[in-house]
C-alpha positions as CSV (number, residue, x, y, z in Angstrom):
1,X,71.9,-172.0,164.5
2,X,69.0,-169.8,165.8
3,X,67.7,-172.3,167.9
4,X,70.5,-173.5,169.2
5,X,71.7,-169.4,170.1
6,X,68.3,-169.9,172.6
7,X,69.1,-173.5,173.9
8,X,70.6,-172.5,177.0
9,X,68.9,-170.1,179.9
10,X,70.7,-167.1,179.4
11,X,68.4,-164.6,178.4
12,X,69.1,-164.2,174.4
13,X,65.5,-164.6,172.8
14,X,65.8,-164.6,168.7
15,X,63.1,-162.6,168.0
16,X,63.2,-163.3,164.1
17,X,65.5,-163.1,161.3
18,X,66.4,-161.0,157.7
19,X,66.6,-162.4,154.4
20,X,66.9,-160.9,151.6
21,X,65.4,-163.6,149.1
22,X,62.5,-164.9,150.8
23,X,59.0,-163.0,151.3
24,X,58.1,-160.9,154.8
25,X,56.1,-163.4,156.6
26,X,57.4,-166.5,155.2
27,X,58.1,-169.6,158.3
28,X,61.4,-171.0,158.8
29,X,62.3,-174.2,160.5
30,X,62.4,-173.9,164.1
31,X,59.5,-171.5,163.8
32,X,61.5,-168.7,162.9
33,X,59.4,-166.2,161.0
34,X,61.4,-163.3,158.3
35,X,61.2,-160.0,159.6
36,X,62.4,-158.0,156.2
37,X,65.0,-157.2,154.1
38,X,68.9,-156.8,155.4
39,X,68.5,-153.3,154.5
40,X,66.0,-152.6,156.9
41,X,68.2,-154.0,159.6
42,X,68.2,-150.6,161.8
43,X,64.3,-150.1,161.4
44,X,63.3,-153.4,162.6
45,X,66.2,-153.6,165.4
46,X,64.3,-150.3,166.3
47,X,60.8,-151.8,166.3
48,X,61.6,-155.0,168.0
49,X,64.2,-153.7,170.8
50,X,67.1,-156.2,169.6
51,X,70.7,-154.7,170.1
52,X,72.8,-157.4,168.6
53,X,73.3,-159.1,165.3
54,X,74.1,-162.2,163.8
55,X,75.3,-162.5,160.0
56,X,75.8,-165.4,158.1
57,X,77.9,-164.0,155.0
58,X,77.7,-166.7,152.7
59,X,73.8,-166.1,152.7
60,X,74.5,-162.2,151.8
61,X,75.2,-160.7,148.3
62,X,78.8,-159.0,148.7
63,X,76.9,-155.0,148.2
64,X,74.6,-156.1,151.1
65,X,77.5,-157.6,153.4
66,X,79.7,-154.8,153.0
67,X,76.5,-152.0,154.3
68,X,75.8,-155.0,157.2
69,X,79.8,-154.4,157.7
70,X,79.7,-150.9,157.8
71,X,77.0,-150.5,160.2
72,X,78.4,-152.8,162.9
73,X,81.9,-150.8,163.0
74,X,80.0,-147.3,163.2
75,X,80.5,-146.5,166.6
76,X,76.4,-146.6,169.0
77,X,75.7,-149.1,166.3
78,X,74.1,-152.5,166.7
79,X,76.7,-155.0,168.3
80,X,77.1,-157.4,165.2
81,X,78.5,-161.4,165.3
82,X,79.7,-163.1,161.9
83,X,79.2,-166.5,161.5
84,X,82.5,-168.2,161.6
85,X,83.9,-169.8,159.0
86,X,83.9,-166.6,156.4
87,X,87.4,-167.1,155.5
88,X,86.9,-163.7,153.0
89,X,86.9,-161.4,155.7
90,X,89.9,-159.0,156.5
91,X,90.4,-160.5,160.2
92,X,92.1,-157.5,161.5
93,X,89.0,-155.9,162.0
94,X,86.8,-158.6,164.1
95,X,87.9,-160.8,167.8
96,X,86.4,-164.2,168.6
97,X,83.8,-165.0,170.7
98,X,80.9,-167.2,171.1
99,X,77.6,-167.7,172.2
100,X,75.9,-170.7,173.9
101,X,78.6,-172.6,171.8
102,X,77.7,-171.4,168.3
103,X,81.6,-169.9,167.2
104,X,81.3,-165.8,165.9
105,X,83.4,-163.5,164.9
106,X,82.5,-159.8,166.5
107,X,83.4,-156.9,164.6
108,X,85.7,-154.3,166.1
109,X,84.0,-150.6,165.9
110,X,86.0,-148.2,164.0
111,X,87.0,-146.1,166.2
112,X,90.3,-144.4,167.9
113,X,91.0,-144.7,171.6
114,X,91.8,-140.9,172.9
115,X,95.5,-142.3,173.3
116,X,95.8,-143.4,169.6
117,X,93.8,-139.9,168.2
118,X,96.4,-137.7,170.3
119,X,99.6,-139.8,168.9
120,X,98.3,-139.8,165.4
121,X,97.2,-136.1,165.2
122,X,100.9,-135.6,166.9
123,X,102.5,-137.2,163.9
124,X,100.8,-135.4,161.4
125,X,101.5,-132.2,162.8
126,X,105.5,-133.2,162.9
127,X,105.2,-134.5,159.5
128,X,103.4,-131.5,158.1
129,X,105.3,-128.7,159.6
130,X,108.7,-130.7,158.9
131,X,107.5,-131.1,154.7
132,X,106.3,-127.0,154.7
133,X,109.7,-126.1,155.8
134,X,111.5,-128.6,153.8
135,X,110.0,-128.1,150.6
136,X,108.9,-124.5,150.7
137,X,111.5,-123.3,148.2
138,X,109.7,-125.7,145.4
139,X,106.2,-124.2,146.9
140,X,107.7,-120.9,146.0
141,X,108.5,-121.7,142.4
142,X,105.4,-123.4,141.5
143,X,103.2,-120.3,143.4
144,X,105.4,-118.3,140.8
145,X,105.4,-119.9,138.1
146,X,101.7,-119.8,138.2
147,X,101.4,-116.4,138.9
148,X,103.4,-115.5,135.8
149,X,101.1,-117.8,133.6
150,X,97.9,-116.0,135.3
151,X,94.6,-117.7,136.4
152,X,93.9,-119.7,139.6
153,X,96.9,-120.8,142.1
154,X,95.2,-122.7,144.2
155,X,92.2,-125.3,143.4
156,X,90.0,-126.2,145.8
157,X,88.1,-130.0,146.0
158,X,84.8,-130.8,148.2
159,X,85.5,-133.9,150.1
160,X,83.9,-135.6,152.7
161,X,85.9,-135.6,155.8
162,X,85.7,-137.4,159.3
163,X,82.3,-137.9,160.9
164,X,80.7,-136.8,157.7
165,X,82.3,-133.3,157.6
166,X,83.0,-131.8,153.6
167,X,86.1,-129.6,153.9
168,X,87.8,-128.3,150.7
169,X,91.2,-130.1,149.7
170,X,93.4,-128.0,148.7
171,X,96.0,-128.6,145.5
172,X,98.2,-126.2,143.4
173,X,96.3,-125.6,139.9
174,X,97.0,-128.1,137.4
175,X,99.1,-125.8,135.0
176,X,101.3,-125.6,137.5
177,X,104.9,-126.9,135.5
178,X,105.4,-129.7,137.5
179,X,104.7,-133.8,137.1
180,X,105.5,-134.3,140.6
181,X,102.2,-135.4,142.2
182,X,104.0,-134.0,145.8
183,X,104.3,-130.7,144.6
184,X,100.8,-130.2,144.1
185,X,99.7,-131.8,146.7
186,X,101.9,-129.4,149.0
187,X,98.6,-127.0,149.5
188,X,97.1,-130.0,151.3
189,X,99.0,-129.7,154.0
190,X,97.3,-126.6,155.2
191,X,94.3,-129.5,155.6
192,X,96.4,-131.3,157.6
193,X,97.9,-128.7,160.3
194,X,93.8,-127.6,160.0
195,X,92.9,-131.1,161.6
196,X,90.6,-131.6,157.9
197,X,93.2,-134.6,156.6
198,X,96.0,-137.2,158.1
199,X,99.0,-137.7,156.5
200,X,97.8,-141.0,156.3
201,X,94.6,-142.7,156.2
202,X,91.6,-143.5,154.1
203,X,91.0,-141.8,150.4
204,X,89.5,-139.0,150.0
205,X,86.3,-138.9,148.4
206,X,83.9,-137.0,146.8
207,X,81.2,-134.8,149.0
208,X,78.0,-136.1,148.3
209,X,75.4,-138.4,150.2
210,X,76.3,-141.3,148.1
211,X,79.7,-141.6,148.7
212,X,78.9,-140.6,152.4
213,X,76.7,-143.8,152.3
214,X,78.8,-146.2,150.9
215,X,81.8,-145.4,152.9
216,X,80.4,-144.4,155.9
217,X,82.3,-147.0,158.4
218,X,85.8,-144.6,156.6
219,X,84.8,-141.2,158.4
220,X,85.3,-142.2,161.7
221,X,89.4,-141.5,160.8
222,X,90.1,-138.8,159.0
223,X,91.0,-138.7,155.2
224,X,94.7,-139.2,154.4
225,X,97.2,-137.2,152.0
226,X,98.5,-141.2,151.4
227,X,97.6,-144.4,152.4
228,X,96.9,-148.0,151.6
229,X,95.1,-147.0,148.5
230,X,97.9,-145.4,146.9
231,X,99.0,-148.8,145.8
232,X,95.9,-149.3,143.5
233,X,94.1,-147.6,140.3
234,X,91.3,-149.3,140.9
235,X,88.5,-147.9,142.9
236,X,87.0,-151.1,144.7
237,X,90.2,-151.9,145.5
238,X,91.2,-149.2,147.0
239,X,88.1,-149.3,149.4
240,X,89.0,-152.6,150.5
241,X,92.7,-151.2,151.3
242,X,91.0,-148.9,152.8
243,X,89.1,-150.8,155.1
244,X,91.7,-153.0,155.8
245,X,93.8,-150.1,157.2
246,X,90.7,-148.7,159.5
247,X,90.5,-151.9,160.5
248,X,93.8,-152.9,161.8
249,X,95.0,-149.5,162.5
250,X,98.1,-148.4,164.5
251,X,100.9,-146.2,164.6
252,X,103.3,-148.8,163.2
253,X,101.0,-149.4,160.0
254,X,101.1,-145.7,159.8
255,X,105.0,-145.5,160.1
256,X,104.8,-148.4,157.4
257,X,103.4,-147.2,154.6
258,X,105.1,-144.1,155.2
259,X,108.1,-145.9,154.7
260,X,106.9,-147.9,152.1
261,X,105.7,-144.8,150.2
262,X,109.3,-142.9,150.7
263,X,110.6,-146.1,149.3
264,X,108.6,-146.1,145.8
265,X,109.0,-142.5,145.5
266,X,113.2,-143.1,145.5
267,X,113.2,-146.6,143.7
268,X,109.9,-146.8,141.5
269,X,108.6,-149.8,140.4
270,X,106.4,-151.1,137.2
271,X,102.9,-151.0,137.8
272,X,101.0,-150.7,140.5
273,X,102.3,-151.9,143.8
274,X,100.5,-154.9,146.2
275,X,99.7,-154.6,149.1
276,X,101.6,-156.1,152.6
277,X,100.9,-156.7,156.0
278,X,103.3,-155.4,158.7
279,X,104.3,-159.1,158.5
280,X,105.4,-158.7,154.6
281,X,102.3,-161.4,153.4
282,X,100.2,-159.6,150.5
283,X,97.0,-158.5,151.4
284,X,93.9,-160.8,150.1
285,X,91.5,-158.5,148.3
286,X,88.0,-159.6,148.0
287,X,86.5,-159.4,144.2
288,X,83.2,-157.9,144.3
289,X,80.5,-160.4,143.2
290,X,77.5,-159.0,142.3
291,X,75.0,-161.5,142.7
292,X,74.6,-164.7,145.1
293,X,72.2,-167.6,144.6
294,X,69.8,-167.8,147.1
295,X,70.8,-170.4,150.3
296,X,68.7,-171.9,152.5
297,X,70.1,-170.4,155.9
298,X,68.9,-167.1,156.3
299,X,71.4,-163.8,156.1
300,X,71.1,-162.8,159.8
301,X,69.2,-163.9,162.9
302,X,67.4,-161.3,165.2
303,X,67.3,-162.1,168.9
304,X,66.2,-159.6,171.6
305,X,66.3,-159.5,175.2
306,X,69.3,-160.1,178.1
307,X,71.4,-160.4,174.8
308,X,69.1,-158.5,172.6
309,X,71.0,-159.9,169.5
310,X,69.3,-159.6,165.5
């Protein structure tokens, strides 16, 4: 595949590739020599001036692929091509293209066009200011119900925010006499007319570097009060709901699973609910496998010049 990236005259030049099984150093056929480790991918783009990427997934443990992932939809990141034919992948999130022939799929960045940030932010302020006024009288009662019982009102959670930003989410104290899950979360919506949280988007999670780290390709939207993830218990589930909804974002899969979620919260249902796509087909989630036997094609090709591409 490496070679044949360089067989026509258009300026691409592989300048080596990343492997995470074989030694540094270590010749590969076509004369291709390893470079390191995918986790070094930045420092070695750096060092040898290459500005795009080539992954072959099947070569990658899952942990590996999904940092790879992650750094290609950060927005200033390395341009980065999948090797077609990685029928695991949430397709919302990449376009087709090609190179001299070899077939790719090129991951979309993560990012909101001014248009889509101004409609969404819209939205959330409509939503929030309509569900303060709607449901103050029940803010009310549980503000003075705690206040009778004594002791904290409101409780306040570090989270990481968009672009890396920890803001604390608010929530009504748990003794608060209440088992609705709204109702507490009412306080939250302070975060949301504050422009710290969405009405809807990714989870919320923990501040701390390595949560930030793992989920980094998540804080380019803001955290949402609901989302995707509400249909799961299970965390590494609900990061790949997650990253399906970055991915193939829009205001209709917002109005969705606002729907959806009015919907379950009138007519619940047994267990946990699956996810859809706008099109009603359940979402494939991908099971986390944590080890992958070694393969003979290497995990991503580094290629510099015109088309600088690693």
């Amino acid at each position: 595949m490496a070679a044949r990236l360089m067989r026509a005259a258009t300026g691409v030049q592989v300048v080596g590739v990343l492997d995470d099984y074989l030694p540094v150093g270590a010749e590969l056929a076509g004369g291709f020599r390893v470079l390191g480790t995918s986790a070094r991918l930045e420092q070695i783009a750096e060092r040898t001036g290459a500005d795009e990427v080539v992954v072959v997934p099947q070569a990658l443990p899952w942990e590996s692929l999904q940092c790879l992932m992650a750094a290609g939809a950060a927005p200033g990141g390395l341009r980065m091509h999948l090797l077609a034919g990685f029928y695991d992948l949430l397709a919302t999130g990449v376009q087709l293209s090609q190179a001299n022939g070899v077939p790719m799929l090129t991951i979309r960045k993560v990012v909101l066009t001014p248009g889509e940030a101004a409609v969404k932010r819209a939205v959330d302020l409509l939503v929030a200011s309509g569900l303060l006024v709607l449901l103050s009288p029940a803010v009310t009662l549980a503000v003075a119900s705690l206040a009778i019982r004594g002791g904290a009102i409101i409780e306040r959670s570090r989270v990481c925010g968009r672009d890396g930003r920890d803001f604390d989410l608010l929530t009504l104290a748990s003794g608060v006499m209440t088992r609705s899950t709204l109702v507490r979360k009412l306080p939250s919506l302070v975060n949301v007319l504050r422009g710290q949280l969405s009405i809807v988007g990714p989870h919320p999670t923990p501040a701390g570097a390595a949560v930030r780290s793992s989920t980094g390709q998540l804080t380019t939207l803001r955290p949402g009060l609901t989302g995707l993830w509400r249909r799961s218990e299970d965390p590494a589930e609900q990061l790949l709901l997650d990253l399906y909804y970055v991915r193939g974002y829009s205001l209709w899969f917002d109005l969705q699973i606002l729907f959806d979620r009015v919907r379950v919260r009138f007519r619940p249902v047994d267990g946990p609910e699956r996810s859809r796509t706008l099109s009603g087909e359940p979402v494939r989630l991908v099971p986390a496998r944590t080890r992958v036997e070694p393969v003979e094609q290497p995990a991503t090709v580094s290629v510099s010049g015109d088309q600088g591409v690693m």
